[in-house]
C-alpha positions as CSV (number, residue, x, y, z in Angstrom):
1,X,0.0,0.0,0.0
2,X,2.6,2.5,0.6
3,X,4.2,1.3,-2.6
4,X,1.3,2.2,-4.1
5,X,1.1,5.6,-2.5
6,X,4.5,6.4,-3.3
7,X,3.6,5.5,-6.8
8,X,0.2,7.8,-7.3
9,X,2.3,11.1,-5.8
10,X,4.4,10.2,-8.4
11,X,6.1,13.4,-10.2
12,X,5.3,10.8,-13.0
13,X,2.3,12.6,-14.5
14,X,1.7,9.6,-17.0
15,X,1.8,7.0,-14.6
16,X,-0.3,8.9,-12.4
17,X,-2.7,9.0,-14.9
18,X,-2.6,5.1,-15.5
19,X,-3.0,4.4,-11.8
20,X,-5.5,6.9,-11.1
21,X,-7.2,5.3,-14.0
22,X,-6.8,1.8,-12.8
23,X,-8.1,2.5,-9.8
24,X,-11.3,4.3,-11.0
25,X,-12.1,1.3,-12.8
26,X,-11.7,-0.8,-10.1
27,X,-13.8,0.9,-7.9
28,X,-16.3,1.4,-11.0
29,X,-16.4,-2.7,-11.6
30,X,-17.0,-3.3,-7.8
31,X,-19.6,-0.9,-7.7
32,X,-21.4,-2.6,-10.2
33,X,-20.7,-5.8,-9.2
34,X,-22.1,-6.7,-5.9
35,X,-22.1,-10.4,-4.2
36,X,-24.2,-10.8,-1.5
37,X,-24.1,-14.5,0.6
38,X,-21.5,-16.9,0.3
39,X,-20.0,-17.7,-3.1
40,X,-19.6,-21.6,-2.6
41,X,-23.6,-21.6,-2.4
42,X,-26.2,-20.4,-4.1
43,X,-25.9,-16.5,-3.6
44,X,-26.9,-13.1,-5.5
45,X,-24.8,-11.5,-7.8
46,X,-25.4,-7.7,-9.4
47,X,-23.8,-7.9,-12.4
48,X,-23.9,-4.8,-14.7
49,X,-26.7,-3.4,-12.5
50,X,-28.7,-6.3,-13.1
51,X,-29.7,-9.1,-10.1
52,X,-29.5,-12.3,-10.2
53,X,-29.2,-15.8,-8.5
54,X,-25.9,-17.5,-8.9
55,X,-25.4,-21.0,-7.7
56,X,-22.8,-23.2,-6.2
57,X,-21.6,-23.8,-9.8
58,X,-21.3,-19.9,-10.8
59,X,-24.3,-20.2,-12.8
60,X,-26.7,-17.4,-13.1
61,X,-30.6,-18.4,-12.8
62,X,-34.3,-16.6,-12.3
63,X,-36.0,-18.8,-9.9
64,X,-39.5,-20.3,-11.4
65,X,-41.9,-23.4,-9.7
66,X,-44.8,-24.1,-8.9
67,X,-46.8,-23.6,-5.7
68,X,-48.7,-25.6,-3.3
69,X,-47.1,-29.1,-3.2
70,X,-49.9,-30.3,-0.6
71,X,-51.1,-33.7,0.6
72,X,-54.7,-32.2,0.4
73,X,-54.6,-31.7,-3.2
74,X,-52.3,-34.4,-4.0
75,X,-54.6,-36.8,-2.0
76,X,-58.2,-35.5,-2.9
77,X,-61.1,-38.1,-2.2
78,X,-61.7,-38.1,-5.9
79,X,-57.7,-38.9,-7.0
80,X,-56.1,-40.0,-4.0
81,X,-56.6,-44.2,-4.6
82,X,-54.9,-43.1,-8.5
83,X,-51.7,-41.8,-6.4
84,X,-51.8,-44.7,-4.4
85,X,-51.4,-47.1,-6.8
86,X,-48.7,-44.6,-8.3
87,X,-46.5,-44.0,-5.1
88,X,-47.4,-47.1,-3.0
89,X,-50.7,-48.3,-1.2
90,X,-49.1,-47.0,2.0
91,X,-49.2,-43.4,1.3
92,X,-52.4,-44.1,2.7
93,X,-53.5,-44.9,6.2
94,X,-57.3,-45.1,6.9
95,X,-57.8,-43.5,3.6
96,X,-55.6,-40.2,4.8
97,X,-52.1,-39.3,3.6
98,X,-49.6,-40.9,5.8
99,X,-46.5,-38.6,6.4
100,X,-44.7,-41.5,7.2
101,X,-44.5,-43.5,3.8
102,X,-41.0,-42.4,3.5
103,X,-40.1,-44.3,0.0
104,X,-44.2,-43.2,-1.5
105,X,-43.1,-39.3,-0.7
106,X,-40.1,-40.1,-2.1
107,X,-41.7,-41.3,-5.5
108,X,-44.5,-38.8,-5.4
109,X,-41.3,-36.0,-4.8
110,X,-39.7,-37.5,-8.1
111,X,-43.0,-37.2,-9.8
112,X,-43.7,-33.5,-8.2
113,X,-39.4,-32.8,-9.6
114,X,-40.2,-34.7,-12.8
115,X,-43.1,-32.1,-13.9
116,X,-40.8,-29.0,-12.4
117,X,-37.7,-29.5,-14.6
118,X,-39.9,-31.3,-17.8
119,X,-41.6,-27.9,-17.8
120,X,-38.1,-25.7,-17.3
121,X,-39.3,-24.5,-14.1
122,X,-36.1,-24.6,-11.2
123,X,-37.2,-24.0,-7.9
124,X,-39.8,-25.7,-5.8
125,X,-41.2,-22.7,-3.8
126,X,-42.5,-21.8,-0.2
127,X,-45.9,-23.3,-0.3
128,X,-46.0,-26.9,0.3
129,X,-46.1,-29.4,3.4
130,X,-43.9,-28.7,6.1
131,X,-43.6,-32.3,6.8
132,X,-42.1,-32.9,3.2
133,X,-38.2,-33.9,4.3
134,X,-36.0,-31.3,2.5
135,X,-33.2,-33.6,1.7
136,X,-35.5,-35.3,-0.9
137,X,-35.2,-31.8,-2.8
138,X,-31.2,-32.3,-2.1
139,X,-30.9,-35.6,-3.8
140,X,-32.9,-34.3,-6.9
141,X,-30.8,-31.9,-7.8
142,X,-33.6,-28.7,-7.6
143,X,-33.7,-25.4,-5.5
144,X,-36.0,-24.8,-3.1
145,X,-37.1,-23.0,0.3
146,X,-36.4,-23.3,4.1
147,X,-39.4,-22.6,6.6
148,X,-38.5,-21.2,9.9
149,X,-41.6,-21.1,12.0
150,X,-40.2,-18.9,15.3
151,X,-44.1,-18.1,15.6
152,X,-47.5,-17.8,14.0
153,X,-48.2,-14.5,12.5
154,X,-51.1,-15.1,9.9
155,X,-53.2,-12.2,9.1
156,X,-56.0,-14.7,9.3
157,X,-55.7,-14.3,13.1
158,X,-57.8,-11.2,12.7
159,X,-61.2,-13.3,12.7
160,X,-60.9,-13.3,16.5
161,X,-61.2,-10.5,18.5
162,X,-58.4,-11.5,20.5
163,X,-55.6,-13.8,19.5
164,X,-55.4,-15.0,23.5
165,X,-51.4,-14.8,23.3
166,X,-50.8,-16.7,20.0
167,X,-48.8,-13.7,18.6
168,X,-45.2,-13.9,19.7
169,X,-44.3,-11.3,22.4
170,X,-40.9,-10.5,19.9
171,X,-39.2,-8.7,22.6
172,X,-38.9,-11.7,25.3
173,X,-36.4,-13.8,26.2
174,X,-38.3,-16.5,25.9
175,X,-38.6,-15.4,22.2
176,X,-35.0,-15.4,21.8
177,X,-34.4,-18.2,23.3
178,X,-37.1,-20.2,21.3
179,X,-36.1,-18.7,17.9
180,X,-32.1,-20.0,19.0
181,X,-33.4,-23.3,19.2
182,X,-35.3,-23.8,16.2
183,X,-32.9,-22.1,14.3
184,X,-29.9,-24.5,15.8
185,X,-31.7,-27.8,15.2
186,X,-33.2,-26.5,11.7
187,X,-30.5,-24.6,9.9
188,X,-27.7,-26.7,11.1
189,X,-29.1,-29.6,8.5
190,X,-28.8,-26.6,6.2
191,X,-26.2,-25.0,6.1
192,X,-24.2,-27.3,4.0
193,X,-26.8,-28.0,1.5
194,X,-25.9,-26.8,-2.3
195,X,-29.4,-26.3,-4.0
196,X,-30.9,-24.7,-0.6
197,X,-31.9,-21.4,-1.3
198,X,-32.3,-19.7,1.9
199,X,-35.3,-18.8,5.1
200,X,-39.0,-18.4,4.6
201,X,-41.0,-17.2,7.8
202,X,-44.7,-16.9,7.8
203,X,-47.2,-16.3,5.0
204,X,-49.3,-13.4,4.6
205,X,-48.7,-11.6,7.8
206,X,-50.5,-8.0,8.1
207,X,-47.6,-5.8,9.9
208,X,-50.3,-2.8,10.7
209,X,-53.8,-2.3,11.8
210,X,-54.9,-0.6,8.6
211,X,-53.5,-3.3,6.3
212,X,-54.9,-5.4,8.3
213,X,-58.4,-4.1,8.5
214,X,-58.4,-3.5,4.8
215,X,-57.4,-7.4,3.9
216,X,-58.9,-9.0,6.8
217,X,-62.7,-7.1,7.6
218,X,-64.6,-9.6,6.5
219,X,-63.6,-11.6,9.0
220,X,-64.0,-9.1,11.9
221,X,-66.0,-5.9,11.7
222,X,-65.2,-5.1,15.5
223,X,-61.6,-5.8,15.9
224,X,-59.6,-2.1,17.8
225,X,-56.5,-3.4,17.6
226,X,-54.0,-5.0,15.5
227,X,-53.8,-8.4,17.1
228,X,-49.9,-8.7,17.0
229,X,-50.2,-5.6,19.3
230,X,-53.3,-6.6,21.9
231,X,-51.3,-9.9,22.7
232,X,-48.2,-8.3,23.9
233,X,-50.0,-5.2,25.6
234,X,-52.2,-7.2,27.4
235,X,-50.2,-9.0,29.2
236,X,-50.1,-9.2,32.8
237,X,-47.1,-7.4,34.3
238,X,-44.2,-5.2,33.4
239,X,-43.3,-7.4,30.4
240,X,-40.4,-6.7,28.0
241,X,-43.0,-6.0,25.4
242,X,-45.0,-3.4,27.3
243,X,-41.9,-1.7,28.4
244,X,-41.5,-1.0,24.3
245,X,-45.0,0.0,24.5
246,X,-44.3,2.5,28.0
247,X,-42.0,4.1,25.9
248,X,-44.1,4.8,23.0
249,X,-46.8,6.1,25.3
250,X,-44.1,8.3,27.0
251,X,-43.3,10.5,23.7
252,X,-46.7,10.7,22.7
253,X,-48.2,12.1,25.6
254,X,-46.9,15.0,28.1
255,X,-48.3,13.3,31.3
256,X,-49.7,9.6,32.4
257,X,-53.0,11.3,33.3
258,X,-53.2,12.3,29.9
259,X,-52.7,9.0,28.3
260,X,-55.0,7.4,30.6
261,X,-57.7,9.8,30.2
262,X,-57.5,8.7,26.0
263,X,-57.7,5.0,27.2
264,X,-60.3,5.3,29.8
265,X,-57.3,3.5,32.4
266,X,-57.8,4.3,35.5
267,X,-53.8,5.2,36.7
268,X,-51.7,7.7,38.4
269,X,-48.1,7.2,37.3
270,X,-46.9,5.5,34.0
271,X,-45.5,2.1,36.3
272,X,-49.0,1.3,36.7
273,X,-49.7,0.3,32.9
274,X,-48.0,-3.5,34.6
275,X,-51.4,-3.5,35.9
276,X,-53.2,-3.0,32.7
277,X,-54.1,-6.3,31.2
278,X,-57.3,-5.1,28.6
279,X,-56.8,-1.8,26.9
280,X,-59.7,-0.6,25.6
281,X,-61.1,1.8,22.3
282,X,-59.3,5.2,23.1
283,X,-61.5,8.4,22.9
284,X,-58.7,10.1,20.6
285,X,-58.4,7.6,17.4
286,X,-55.8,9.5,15.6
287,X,-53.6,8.9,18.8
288,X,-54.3,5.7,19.2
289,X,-53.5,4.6,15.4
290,X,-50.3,6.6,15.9
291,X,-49.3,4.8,19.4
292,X,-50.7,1.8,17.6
293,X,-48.0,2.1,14.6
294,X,-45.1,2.7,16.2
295,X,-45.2,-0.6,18.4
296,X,-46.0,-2.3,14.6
297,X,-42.9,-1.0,13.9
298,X,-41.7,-2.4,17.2
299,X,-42.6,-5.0,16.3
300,X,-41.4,-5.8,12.8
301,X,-38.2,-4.7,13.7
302,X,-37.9,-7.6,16.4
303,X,-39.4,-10.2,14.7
304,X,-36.7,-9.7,11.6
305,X,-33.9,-8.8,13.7
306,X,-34.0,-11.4,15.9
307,X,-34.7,-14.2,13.4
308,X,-31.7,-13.4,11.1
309,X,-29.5,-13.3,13.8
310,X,-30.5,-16.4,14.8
311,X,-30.2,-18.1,11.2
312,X,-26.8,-16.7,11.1
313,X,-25.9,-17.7,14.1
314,X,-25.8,-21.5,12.7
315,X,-26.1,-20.9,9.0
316,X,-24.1,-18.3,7.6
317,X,-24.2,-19.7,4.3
318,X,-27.1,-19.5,2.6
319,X,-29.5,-16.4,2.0
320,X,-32.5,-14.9,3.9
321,X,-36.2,-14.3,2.5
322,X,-38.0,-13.8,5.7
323,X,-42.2,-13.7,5.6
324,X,-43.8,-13.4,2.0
325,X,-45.5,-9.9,2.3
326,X,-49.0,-9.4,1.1
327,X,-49.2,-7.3,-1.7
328,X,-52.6,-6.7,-3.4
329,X,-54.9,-3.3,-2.9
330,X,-53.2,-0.5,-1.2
331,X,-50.8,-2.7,0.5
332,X,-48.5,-2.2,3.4
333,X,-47.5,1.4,3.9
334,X,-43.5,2.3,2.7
335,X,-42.1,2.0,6.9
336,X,-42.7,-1.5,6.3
337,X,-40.4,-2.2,3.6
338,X,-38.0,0.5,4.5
339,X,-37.6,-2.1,7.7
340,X,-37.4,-5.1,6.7
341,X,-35.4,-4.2,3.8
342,X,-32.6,-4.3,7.2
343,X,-32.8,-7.8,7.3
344,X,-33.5,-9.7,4.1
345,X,-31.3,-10.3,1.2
346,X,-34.4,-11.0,-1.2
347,X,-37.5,-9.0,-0.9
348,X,-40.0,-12.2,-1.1
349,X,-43.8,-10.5,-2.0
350,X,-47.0,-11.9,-3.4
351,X,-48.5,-9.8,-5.9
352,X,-51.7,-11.1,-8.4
353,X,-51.3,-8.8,-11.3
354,X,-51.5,-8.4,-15.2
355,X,-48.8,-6.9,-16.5
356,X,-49.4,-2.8,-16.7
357,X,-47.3,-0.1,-15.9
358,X,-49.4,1.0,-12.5
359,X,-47.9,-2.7,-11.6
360,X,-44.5,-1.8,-12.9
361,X,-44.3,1.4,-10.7
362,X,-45.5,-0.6,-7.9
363,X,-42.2,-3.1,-8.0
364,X,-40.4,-0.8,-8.8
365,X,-41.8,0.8,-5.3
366,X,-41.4,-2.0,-3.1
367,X,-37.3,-2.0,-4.6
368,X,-36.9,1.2,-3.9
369,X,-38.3,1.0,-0.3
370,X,-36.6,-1.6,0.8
371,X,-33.1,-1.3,-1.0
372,X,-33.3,-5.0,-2.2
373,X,-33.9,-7.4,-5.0
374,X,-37.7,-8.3,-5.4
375,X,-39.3,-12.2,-6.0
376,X,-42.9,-12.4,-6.7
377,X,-43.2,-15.5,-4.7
378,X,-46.9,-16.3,-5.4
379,X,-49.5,-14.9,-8.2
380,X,-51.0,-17.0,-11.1
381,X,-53.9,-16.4,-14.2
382,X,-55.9,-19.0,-14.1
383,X,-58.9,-20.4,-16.0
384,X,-62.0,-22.1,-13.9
385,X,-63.0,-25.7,-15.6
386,X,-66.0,-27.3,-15.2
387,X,-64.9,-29.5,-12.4
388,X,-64.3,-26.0,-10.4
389,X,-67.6,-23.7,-8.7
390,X,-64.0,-21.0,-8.9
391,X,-60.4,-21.0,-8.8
392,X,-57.7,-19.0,-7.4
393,X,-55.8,-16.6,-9.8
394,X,-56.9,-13.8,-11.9
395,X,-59.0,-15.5,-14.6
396,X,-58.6,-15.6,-18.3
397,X,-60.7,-17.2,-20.7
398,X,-58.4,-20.5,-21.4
399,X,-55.6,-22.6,-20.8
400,X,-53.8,-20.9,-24.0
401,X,-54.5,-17.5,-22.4
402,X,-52.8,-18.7,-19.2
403,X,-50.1,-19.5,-21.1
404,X,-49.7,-16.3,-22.7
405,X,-50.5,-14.2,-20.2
406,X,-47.3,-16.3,-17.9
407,X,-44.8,-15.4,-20.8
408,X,-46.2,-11.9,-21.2
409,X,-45.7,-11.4,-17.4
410,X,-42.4,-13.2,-17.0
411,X,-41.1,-11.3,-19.9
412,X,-42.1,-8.2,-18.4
413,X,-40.4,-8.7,-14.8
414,X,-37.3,-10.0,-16.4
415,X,-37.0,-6.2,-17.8
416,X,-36.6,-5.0,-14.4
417,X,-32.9,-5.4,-13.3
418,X,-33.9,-6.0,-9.8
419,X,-36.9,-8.8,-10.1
420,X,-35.5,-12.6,-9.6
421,X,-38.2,-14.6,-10.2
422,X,-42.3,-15.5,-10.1
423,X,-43.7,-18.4,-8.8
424,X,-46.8,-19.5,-9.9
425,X,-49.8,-20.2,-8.0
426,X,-50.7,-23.6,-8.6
427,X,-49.2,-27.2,-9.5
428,X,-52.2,-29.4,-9.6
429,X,-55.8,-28.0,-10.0
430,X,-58.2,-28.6,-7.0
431,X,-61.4,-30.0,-7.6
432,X,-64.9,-29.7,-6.5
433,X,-64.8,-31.6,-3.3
434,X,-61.2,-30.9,-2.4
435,X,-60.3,-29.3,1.4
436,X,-60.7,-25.2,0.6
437,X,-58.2,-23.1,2.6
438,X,-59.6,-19.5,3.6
439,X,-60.0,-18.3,0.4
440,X,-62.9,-20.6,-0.9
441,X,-61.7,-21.2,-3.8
442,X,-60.6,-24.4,-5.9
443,X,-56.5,-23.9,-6.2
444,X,-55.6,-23.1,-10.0
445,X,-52.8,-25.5,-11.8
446,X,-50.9,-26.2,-14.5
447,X,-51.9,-30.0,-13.9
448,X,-54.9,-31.7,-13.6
449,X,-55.4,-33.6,-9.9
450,X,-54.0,-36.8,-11.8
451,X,-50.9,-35.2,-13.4
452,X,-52.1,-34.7,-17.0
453,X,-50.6,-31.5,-17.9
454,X,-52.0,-28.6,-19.4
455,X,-49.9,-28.4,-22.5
456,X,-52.0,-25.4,-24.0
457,X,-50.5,-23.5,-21.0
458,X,-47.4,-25.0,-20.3
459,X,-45.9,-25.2,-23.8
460,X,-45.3,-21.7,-24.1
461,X,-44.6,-21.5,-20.0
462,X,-41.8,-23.9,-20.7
463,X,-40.4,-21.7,-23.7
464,X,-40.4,-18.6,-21.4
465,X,-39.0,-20.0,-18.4
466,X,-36.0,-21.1,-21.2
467,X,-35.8,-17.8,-22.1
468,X,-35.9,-15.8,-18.5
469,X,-31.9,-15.5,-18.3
470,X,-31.8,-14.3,-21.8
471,X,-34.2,-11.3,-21.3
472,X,-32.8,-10.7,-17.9
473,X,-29.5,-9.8,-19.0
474,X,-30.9,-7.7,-21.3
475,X,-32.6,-5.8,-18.1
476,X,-33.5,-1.9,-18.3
477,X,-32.8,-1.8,-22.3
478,X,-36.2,-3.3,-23.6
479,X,-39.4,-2.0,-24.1
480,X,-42.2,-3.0,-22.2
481,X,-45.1,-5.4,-23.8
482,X,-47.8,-5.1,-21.6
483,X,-51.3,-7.6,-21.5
484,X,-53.1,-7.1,-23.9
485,X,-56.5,-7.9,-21.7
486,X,-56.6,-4.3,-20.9
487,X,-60.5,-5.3,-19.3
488,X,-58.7,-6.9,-16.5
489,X,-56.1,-4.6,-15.3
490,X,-58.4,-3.0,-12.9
491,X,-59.5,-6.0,-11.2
């Protein structure tokens, strides 16, 4: 270095041009090239301004797959006996799918693999059953997702007016201590693994009451506060969690009398809120949804923080995701992204959308916010058939159109230097008699529930997913082809 030094104060005025210009190009290339995870697995790599996936090989990749790899689908009343014979008569025990039959998952996991890479898709992705062994996924050579479940944070929860402590008080040591352990027995098997992608939390989780209230008020017209909030409030004594909250209540009122008066809380000095265990609707609102926010934020900041450090802690290999955020309407406001954009490497959203330019600002919003590379983990166009009362996705009028409207859409993302991937919303269809999860409707797919594929749609899927790396390198220079079903961008 002082070589080096010597050498640029150099009365040498050429040579102090060539260094100084060697070294502005060095700092130019390692600007635009930026590594983030650990080169030996699969990692991201921002290469000429564009993102991407490398793995353990140094190959570049968008991730694609299928979603919702599920025994209830799989193992319908009306095509469970065809997968039996298929798999092995033990992947059934009193006519229910046995998580046990080791070698029939095994052969039903070649199958589910089989359709994956026939179809040029790479990645099998967050939705599917936890009890599925992940070193199945290891052997068969394909990428896919970890699931670290540190606590339960659905936004489903909002269909009870309380929770009853099922929210995780984030700022406990018992918490800590419990998101340690899981992460020490889970990522451990991990952290070695070469076509592991990295840590999924929770699915769907509303971070603040207005979100919530907006997704969820079908559920609840009564609910005051956000649920995450109530269960760590509420609880008796001067917990970790309502000291975050004493301090919020501290700069957001002048006196405890005043607070208490808004709360109708009977209590003379701010110590006695450890006596408080039901908080009820505050006279001031605009207060309250202010006090309210800032312990979401709280909140979120915890439940990341503490997560990744605990992943880390045993795994420092392989990259983080955290919870796939609920994108649709108006959304989570920008403090959310802005904070968990602290503590993920990938920016995992779901996000059912044609392809328009209202959606194009909109990732382009969510990278902005959050400072980091953006997969749609879960959206799909779908078409209802006759064996369906509806199904999930946004609908077009036939298998062909689902195929075009996948290429137009992938096409589209891959034009955005920061976008890694889509997922699509649906492996096998669900039929009319299948279990429904909240949404009521009959999951979309690219199969039918006995594996026959849907070649007007997956023909030209396949041909886009072989063409994803070619566009994406071509990121930021090409002009945008929208949908042309201009009659369903506004629904």
């Amino acid at each position: 270095m002082k070589k080096l030094s010597s050498l640029i104060h150099s009365k040498n005025s050429n040579l102090k041009l060539l260094i100084c210009s060697f070294l502005m190009s060095f700092i130019s290339i390692n600007a635009q090239n930026q590594i983030v995870g650990t080169e030996s697995y699969i990692h991201l790599e921002k290469i000429d301004k564009v993102w991407w996936f490398i793995d353990a090989n140094g190959e570049k990749f968008i991730s694609t797959g299928m979603n919702h790899m599920q025994s209830n689908i799989r193992f319908a009343k009306y095509n469970k006996e065809y997968w039996a014979e298929q798999f092995g008569e033990e992947i059934l025990q009193n006519g229910r799918f046995n998580g046990k039959a080791t070698s029939a998952i095994k052969k039903w996991m070649e199958q589910a693999v089989k359709d994956h890479k026939d179809y040029g898709f790479n990645t099998i992705p967050f939705h599917r059953d936890l009890n599925i062994p992940d070193e199945y996924f290891e052997e068969l050579e394909i990428n896919y997702f970890g699931k670290i479940k540190t606590g339960i944070i659905h936004a489903s929860r909002v269909k009870y007016l309380s929770s009853d402590g099922k929210f995780p008080d984030v700022f406990s040591e018992q918490f800590k201590d419990n998101a340690d352990s899981i992460a020490k027995e889970y990522c451990s098997k991990h952290k070695n693994n070469k076509y592991f992608l990295g840590y999924t939390y929770e699915d769907l989780p509303a971070y603040e009451f207005q979100m919530y209230k907006q997704a969820h008020l079908r559920h609840n017209k009564n609910f005051v506060y956000l649920p995450w909030v109530a269960d760590i409030i509420n609880k008796n004594g001067m917990t970790d969690g309502k000291k975050v909250w004493l301090t919020i209540l501290k700069e957001n009122y002048n006196s405890p009398q005043e607070m208490a008066e808004n709360y109708n809380i009977e209590i003379t000095k701010w110590e006695d809120i450890a006596l408080v265990s039901k908080w009820s609707e505050p006279n001031n609102k605009e207060k309250w949804l202010a006090d309210q926010e800032e312990m979401s934020k709280q909140i979120l900041e915890n439940w990341h923080k503490i997560n990744r450090e605990s992943i880390l802690r045993y795994d420092p290999n392989h990259l983080i995701f955290g919870d796939k955020i609920f994108c649709h309407g108006k959304g989570h406001p920008d403090w959310v992204f802005e904070i968990i954009g602290k503590y993920v490497d990938v920016l995992l959203i779901q996000d059912y959308e044609m392809l328009k330019p209202s959606h194009i600002k909109e990732l382009e919003r969510y990278h902005r916010l959050s400072g980091k590379p953006v997969l749609n983990g879960d959206a799909s166009y779908a078409v209802t058939v006759k064996e369906q009362r509806a199904s999930k996705g946004l609908q077009v009028e036939s298998h062909a159109a689902v195929g075009e409207e996948y290429a137009v859409y992938l096409k589209g993302i891959m034009n955005l230097p920061f976008m890694l991937g889509w997922h699509n919303c649906g492996y096998l269809e669900q039929w009319t008699g299948g279990k429904l999860d909240d949404t009521g409707k009959q999951q979309t797919g690219l199969f039918d529930p006995f594996g026959k594929p849907r070649s007007e749609a997956l023909n030209p899927i396949k041909k886009a997913n072989q063409k994803a790396v070619k566009w994406h390198i071509s990121a930021g220079n090409e002009t945008f082809e929208y949908s042309k079903r201009k009659e369903q961008w506004n629904k």
